[in-house]
C-alpha positions in Angstrom: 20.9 15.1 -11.5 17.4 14.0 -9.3 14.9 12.8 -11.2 11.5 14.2 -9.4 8.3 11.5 -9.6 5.2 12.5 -8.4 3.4 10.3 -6.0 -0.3 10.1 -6.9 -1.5 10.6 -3.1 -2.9 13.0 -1.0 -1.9 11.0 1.8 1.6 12.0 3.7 2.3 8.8 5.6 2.4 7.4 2.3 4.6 9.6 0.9 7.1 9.2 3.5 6.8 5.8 3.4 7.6 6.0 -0.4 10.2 8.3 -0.7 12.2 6.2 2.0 11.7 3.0 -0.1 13.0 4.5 -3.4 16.0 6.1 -1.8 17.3 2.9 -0.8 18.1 2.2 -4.4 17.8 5.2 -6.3 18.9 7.9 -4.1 18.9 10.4 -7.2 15.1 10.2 -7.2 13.2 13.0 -5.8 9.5 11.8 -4.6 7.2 14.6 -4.3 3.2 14.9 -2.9 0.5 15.4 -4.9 -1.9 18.2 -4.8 -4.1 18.2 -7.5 -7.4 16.8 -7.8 -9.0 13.4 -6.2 -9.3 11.1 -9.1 -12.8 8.7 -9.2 -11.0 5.4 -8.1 -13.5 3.6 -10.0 -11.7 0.4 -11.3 -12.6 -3.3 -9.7 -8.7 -4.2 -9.2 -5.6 -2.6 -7.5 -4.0 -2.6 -10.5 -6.8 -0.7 -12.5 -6.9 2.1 -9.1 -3.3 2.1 -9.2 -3.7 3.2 -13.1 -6.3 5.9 -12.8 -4.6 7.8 -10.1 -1.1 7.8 -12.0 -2.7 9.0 -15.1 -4.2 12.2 -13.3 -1.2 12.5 -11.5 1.4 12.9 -14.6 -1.4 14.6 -16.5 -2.0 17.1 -13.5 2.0 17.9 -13.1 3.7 17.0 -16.4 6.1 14.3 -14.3 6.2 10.7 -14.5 3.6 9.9 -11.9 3.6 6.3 -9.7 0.5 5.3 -7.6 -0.2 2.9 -5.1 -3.2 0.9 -4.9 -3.3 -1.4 -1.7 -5.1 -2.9 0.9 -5.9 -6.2 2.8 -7.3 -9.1 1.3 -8.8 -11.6 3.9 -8.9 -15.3 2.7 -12.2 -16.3 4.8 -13.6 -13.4 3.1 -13.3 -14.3 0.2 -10.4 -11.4 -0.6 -12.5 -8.5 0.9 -11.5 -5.9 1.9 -9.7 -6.1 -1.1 -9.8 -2.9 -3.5 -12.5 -1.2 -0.7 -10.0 -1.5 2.4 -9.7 2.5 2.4 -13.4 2.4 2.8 -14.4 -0.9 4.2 -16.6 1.5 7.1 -18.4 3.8 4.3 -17.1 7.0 2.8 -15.4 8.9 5.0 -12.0 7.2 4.5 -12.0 6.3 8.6 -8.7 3.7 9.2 -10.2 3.1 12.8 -13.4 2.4 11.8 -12.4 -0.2 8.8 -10.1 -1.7 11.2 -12.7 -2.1 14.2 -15.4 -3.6 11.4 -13.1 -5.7 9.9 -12.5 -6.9 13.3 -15.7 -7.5 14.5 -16.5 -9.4 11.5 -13.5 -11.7 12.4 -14.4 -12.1 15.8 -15.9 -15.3 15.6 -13.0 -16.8 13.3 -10.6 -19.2 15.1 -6.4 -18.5 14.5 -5.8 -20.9 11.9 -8.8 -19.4 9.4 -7.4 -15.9 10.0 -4.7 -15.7 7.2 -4.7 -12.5 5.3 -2.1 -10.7 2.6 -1.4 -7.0 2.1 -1.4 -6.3 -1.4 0.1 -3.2 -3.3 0.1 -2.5 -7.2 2.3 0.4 -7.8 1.5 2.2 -11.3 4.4 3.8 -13.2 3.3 5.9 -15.8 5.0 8.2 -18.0 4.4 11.5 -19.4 4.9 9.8 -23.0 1.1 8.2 -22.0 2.7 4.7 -21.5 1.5 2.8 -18.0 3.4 0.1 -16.5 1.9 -2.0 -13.4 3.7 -4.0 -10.8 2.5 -5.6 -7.3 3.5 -7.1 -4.2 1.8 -9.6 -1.7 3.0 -9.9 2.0 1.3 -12.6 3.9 0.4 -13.0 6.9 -2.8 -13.2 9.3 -4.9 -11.0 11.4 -4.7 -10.6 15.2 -7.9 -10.1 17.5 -7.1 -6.9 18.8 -4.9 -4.0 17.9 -1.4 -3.6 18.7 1.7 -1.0 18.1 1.4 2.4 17.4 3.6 2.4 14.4 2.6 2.5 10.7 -0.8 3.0 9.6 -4.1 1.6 8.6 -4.7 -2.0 9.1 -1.2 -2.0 10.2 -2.0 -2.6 13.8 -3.7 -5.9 13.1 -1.7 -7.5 10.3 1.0 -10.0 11.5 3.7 -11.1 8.7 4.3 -14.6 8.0 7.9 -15.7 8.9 8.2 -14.2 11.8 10.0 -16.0 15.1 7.0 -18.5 17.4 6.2 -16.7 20.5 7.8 -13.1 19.1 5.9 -12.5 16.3 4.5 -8.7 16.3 2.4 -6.6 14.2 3.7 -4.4 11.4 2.5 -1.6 13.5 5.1 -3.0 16.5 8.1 -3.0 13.7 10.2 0.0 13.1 9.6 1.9 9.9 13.1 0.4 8.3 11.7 -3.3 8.6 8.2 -2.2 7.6 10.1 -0.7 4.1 12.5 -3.8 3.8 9.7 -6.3 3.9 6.8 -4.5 2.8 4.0 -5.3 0.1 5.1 -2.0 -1.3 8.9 -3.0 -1.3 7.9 -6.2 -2.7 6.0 -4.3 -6.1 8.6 -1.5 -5.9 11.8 -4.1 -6.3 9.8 -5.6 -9.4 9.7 -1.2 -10.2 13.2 -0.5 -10.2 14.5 -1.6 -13.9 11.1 0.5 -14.9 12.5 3.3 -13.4 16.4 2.8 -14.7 14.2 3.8 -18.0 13.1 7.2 -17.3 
């Protein structure tokens, strides 16, 4: 029997991504797009965002509902972009223009000061009402200019710790099956998985 989850996103990339991380180890759940309304994504932490947009989500469609709240936290800034990666530019939700700011504000940062993480807290929440949060950091550090064509987002500037001296590539230069193996958002969705062996 498939168990169907709703994914609290409007966004199809991450959908995709998703639904190829949970079938990996639960291939008897379903992971379905959203298309209800655009909650107010008013909360100060991933974890709160991750929260609000699950609760519409199961509220909206009756299923258990997961969100994702993520973004890029830069360490010489302090964490930012943090919970405002998605609109580091201003409103419109532009991924070229956050990444070309965020890039010009780093321009005068040397290699070593450039560390970064990705961050995702994934929200479970169930139509019972009850809300479970996970999360996931992958660090790494920025480059100084895009590169790849993979992946999405700050993707084409974030390069992952651990990664072989003289080979090391962006997560946009990785196929999508290491980008789901190593992933923030496989990190918070192994810590996921005995949540969902409840539903």
């Amino acid at each position: 029997m498939t168990l169907r989850i709703v994914l609290a996103t409007h966004n199809p990339h991450k959908v995709e991504e998703f639904g190829a991380i949970v079938a990996a180890t639960r291939p008897d759940i379903e992971v379905i797009g959203y298309d209800g309304p655009e909650p107010v994504e008013d909360g100060t932490t991933f974890a709160d965002n991750a929260l609000i947009k699950a609760r519409t989500a199961c509220a909206y469609t009756g299923l258990p509902a997961l969100a994702d709240d993520s973004g890029v936290c830069v360490d010489v800034l302090g964490g930012s972009p943090g919970v405002f990666s998605a609109y580091w530019a201003g409103h419109r939700k532009d991924a070229v223009a956050n990444l070309e700011l965020l890039l010009d504000q780093l321009s005068d940062i040397a290699d070593p000061h450039r560390s970064a993480q990705f961050v995702s807290s994934i929200a479970l929440v169930r139509p019972d009402g009850r809300g479970t949060v996970v999360e996931g950091r992958w660090p790494g550090r920025l480059a100084r200019e895009a590169a790849g064509v993979g992946g999405f987002g700050y993707d084409p500037i974030f390069i992952p710790d651990g990664q072989p001296a003289g080979a090391e590539r962006t997560v946009a230069e990785w196929s999508a099956e290491e980008k789901n193996t190593h992933s923030h958002r496989a990190r918070a969705f192994t810590a996921l998985v005995p949540l969902l062996a409840e539903l």
